[in-house]
C-alpha positions as CSV (number, residue, x, y, z in Angstrom):
1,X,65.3,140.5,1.0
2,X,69.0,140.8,1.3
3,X,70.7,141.8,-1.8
4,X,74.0,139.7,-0.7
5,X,76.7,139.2,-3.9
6,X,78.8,136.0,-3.9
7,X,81.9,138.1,-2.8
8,X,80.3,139.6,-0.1
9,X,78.6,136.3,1.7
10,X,78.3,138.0,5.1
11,X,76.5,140.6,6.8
12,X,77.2,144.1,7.3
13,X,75.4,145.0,10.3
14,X,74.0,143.3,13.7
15,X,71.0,144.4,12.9
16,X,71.0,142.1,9.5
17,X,70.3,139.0,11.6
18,X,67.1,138.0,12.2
19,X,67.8,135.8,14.8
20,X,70.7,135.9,16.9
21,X,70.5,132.8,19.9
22,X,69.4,129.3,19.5
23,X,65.7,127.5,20.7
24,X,66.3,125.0,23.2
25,X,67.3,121.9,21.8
26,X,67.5,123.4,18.1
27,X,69.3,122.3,15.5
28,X,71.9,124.3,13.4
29,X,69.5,123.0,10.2
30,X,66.7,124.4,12.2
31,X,68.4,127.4,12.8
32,X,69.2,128.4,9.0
33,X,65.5,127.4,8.5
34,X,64.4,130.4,10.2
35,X,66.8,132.9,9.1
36,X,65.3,131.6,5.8
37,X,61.9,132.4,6.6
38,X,62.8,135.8,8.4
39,X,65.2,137.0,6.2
40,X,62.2,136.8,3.4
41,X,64.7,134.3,1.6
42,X,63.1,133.1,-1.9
43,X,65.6,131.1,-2.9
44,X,67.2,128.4,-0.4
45,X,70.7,129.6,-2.4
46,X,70.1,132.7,-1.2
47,X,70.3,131.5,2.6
48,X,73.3,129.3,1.4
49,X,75.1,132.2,0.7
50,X,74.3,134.3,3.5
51,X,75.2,131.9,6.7
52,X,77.5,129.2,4.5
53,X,79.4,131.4,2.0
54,X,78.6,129.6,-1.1
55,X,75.3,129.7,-3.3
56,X,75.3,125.7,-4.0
57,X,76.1,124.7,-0.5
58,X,74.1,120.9,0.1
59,X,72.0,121.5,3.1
60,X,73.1,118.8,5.3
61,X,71.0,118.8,8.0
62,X,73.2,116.1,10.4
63,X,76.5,116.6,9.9
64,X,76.7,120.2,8.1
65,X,80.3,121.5,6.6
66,X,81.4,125.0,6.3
67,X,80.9,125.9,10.1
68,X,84.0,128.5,10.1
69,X,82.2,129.6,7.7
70,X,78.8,130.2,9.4
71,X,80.3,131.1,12.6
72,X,82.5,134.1,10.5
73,X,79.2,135.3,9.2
74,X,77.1,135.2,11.9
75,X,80.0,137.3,13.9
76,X,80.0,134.0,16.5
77,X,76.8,135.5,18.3
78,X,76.0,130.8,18.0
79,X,78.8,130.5,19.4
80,X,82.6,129.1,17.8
81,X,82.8,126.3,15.4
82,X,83.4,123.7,18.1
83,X,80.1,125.0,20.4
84,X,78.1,124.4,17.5
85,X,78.8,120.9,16.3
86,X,78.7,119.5,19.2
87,X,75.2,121.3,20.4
88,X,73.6,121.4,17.6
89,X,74.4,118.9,15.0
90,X,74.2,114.7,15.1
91,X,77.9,114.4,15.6
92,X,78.0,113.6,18.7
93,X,75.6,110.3,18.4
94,X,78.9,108.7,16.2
95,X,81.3,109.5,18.8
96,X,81.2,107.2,22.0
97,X,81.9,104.0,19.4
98,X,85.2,105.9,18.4
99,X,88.2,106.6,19.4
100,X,89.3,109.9,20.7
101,X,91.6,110.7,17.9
102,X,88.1,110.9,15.8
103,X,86.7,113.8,17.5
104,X,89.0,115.8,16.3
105,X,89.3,115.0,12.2
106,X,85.6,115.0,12.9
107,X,85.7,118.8,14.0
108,X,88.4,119.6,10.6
109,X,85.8,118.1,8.8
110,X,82.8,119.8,9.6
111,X,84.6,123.2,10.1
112,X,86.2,122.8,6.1
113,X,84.0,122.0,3.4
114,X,84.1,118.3,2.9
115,X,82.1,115.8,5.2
116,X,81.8,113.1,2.8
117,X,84.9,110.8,3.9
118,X,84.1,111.4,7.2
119,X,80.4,110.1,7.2
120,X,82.6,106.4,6.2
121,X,85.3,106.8,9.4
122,X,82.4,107.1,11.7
123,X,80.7,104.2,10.6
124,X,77.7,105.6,9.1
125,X,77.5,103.2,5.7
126,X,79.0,100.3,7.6
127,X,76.6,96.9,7.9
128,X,74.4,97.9,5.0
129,X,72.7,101.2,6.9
130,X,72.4,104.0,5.0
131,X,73.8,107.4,6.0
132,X,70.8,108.6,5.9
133,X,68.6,110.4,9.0
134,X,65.2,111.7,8.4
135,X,63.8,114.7,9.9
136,X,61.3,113.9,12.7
137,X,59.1,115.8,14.8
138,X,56.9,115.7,17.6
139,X,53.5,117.0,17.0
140,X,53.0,117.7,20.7
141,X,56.3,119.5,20.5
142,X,55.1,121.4,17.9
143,X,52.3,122.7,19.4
144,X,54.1,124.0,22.8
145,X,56.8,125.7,20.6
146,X,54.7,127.8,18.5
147,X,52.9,129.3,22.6
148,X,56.0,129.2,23.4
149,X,58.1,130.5,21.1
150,X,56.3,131.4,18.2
151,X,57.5,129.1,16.0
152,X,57.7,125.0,15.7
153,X,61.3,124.1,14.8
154,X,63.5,121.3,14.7
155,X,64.9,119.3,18.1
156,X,68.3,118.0,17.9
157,X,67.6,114.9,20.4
158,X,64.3,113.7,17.8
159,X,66.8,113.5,15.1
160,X,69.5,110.8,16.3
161,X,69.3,108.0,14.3
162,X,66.9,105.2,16.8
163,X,64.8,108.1,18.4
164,X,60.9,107.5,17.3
165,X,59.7,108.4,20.0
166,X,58.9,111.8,21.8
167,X,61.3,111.6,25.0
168,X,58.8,114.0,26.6
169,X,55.6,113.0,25.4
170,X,55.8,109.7,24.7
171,X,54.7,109.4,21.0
172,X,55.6,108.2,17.7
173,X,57.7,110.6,15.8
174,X,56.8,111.9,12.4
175,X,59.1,111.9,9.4
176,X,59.6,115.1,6.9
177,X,58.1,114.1,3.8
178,X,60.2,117.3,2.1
179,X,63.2,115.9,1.0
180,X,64.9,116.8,-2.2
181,X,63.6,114.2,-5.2
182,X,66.3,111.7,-5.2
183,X,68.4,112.8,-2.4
184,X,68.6,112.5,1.5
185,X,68.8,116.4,1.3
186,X,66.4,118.6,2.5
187,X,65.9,123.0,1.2
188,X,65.6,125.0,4.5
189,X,62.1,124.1,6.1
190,X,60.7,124.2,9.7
191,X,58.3,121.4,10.2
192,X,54.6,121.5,9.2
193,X,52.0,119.3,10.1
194,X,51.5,119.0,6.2
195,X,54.8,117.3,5.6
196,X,55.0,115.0,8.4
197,X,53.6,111.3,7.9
198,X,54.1,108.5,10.5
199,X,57.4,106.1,9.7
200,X,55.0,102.7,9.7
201,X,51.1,102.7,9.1
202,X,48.7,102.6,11.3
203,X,48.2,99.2,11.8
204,X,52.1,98.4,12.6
205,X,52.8,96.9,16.1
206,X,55.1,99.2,16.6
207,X,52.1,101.6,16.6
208,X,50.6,99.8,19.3
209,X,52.2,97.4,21.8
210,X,55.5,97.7,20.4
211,X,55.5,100.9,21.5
212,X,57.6,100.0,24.7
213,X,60.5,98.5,22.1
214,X,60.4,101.8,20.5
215,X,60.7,104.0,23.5
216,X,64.0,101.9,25.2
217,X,65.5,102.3,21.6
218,X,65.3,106.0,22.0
219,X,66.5,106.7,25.6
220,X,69.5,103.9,24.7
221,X,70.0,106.4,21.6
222,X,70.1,109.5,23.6
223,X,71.9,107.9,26.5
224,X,74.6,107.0,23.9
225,X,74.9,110.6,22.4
226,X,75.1,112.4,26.2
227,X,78.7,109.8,26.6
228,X,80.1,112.3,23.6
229,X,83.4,114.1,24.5
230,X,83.8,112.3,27.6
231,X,83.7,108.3,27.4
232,X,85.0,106.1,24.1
233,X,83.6,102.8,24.8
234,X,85.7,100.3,24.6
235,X,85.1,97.9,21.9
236,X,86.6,94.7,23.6
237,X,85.0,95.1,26.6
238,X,81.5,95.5,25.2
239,X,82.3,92.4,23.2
240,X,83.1,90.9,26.8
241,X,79.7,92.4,28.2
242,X,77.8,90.8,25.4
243,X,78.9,87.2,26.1
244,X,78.4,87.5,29.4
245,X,74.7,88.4,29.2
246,X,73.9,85.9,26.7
247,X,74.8,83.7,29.2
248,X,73.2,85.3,32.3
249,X,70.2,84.8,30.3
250,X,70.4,81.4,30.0
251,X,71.1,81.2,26.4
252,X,73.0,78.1,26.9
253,X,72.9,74.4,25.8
254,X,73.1,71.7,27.8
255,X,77.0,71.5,27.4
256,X,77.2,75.2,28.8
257,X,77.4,76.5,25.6
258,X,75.9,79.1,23.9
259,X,72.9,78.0,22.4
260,X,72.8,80.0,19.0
261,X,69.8,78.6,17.8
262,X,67.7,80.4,20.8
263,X,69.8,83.6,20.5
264,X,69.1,84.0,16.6
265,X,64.9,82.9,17.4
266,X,65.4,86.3,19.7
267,X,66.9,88.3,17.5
268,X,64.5,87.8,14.7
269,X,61.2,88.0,16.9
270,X,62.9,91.7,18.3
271,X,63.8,92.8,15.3
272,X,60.9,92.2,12.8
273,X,58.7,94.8,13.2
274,X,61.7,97.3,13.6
275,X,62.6,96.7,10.0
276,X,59.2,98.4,9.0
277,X,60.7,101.6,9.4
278,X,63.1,102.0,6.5
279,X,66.2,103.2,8.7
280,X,66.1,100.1,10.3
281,X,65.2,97.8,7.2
282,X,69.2,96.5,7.9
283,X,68.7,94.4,10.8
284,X,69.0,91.0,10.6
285,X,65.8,89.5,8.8
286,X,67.5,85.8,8.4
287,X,68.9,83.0,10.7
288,X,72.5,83.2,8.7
289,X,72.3,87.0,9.2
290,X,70.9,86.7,13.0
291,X,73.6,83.9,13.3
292,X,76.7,86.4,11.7
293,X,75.3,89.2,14.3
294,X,75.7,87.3,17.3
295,X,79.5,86.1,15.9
296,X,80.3,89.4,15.9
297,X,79.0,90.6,19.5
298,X,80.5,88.0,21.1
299,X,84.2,87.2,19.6
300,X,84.8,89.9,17.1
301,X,85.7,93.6,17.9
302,X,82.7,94.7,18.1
303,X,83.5,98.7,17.3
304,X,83.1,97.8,13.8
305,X,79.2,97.4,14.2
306,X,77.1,100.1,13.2
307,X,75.7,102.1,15.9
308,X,72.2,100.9,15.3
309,X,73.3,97.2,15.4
310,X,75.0,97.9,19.2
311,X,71.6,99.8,20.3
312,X,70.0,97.3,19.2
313,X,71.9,94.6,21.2
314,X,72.0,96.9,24.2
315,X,67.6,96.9,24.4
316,X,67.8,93.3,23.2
317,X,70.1,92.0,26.0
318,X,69.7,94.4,28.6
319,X,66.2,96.1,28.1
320,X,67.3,99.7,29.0
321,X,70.4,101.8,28.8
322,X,70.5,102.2,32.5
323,X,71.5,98.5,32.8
324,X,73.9,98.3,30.0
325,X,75.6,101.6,31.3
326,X,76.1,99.7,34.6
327,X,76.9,96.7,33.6
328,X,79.7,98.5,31.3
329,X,81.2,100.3,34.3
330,X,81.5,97.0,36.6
331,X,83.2,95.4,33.4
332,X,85.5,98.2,33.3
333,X,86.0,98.3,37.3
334,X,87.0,94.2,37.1
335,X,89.1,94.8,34.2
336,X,91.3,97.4,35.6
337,X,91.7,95.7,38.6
338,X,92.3,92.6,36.8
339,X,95.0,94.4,34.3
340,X,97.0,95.6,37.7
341,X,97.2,92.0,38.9
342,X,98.1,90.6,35.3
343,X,99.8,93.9,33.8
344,X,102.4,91.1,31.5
345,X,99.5,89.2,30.0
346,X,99.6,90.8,26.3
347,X,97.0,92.5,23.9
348,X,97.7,89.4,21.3
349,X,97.3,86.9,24.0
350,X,93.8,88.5,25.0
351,X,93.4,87.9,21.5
352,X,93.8,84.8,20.9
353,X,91.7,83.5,23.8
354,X,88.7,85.4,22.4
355,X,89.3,83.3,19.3
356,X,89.7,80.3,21.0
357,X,86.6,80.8,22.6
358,X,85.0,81.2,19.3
359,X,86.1,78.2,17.7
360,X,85.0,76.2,20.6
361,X,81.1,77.4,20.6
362,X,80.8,77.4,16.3
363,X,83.6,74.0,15.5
């Protein structure tokens, strides 16, 4: 054990660190877990002050702070601070919905000490959800690590929030059962079959058939995450998308409009046996809740929705990600064709159409 004093917080010697390069897919949570274990750590303080430079540091296992920090004491052989977030943290699951300009308070954030303000500017506590992501694994996973590697560990890509199911192998997640009493915190673990328990019984349908539902919300999750750094969808044009499908799907009455009364029948029958897992209790469970949803897909900005709530549309309206992706870029070819032959039409005009359009489907 390393006898490390609070003014020292780093190590001396290469030869100090027991691990120097990540797993594939690894977390930075999962990465501090071993050194934990390898470094003979009793304490999970102990660890705290060796990679984080501070004995009390909360062991944020999505959206870590004090990465200047880790990357100074681990002499950068994980790479710099920015190489980190975005490979081996949840950040980049919150940052397609955003704007740009978030990226980069995002990155202050996580390199300082603070990420508690930041977990509200990406939308994390908006709509009701939680910021809250529980530790999953995949038992299969498990298994092939520890031939492979000698050791089962934590994959980034089972931890975004929506992702239940193995994208490799094709089963249910399970959730770490070792959090901190009373917190969303976890000490440093690697998962054990032990402390793993399935997020629904048994008996669930999403056990059984709903399966399928469970397996499109994943792949739309990681398909959403892989946009990071490179594409901020645009929240008026996915409200555009939205209205558009509902009608393509026939969700209209016989006046042409949209038929609300079908859409929020859908919405329930999708999204009832999804609120059996407790991330996902927040979806609508009501016709006034349903009825609010659909009001603010189709007529409000919808970048104000949580990112569950846009996943969720995207499976509901367009079953996969693939679709939704495509259907995204033809929007955003028509608009930007449409915008050079109507370049004086203004923002506020746009607008105002969009509430027009509202008032005439809800007066």
């Amino acid at each position: 054990m390393h006898d490390i004093s609070p003014r020292q917080g780093s190590f001396n010697f290469e030869s100090d660190l027991p691990i120097t390069s990540w797993l594939p897919d690894e977390t930075l949570f999962s990465v501090a877990g071993r050194h934990h274990i390898l470094s003979g750590n009793y304490h999970a303080s102990q660890t705290f002050l060796q990679l984080f430079g501070h004995p009390r540091f909360r062991s944020h296992h999505d959206l870590p702070s004090r990465i200047d920090v880790f990357v100074e004491n681990t002499r950068g052989v994980f790479g710099d601070a920015r190489q980190v977030i975005l490979g081996h943290t949840l950040l980049p699951f919150y940052l397609p919905l955003k704007s740009s300009e978030h990226l980069d308070v995002a990155l202050s954030a996580m390199r300082g000490n603070r990420v508690g303000a930041l977990k509200y500017q990406l939308g994390m506590l908006t709509n009701h959800f939680e910021a809250h992501h529980p530790l999953r694994a995949c038992v299969t996973c498990m298994d092939e690590d520890v031939s492979g590697f000698h050791v089962a560990y934590w994959h980034r890509t089972h931890q975004y929030p929506l992702v239940w199911v193995c994208p490799r192998h094709g089963t249910v997640l399970l959730e770490s059962t070792a959090r901190q009493p009373g917190t969303h915190h976890y000490d440093w673990h690697l998962p054990q079959r032990s402390l793993l328990e399935p997020p629904v019984t048994s008996s669930s349908v999403l056990m059984t058939s709903g399966r399928g539902l469970l397996a499109r919300l994943t792949f739309a999750a990681i398909g959403l995450a892989e946009l990071a750094t490179t594409v901020c969808l645009d929240r008026q044009r996915m409200t555009q998308i939205y209205r558009k499908r509902l009608f393509d799907l026939g969700l209209k009455d016989t006046l042409g409009k949209l038929d609300i009364g079908s859409c929020v029948a859908s919405i329930l029958d999708m999204a009832a046996p999804l609120r059996e897992i407790h991330e996902l209790f927040p979806l609508p469970s009501s016709p006034d809740t349903a009825r609010a949803y659909v009001s603010r897909l189709c007529w409000l900005p919808a970048g104000n929705l949580h990112p569950t709530l846009h996943l969720f549309a995207i499976v509901w309206l367009f079953d996969t990600w693939q679709k939704f992706l495509a259907a995204y870029w033809l929007e955003t070819s028509r608009c930007n064709q449409s915008d050079l032959a109507s370049s004086s039409v203004s923002r506020d005009r746009q607008l105002q159409n969009i509430r027009k359009a509202y008032h005439e489907e809800f007066d």
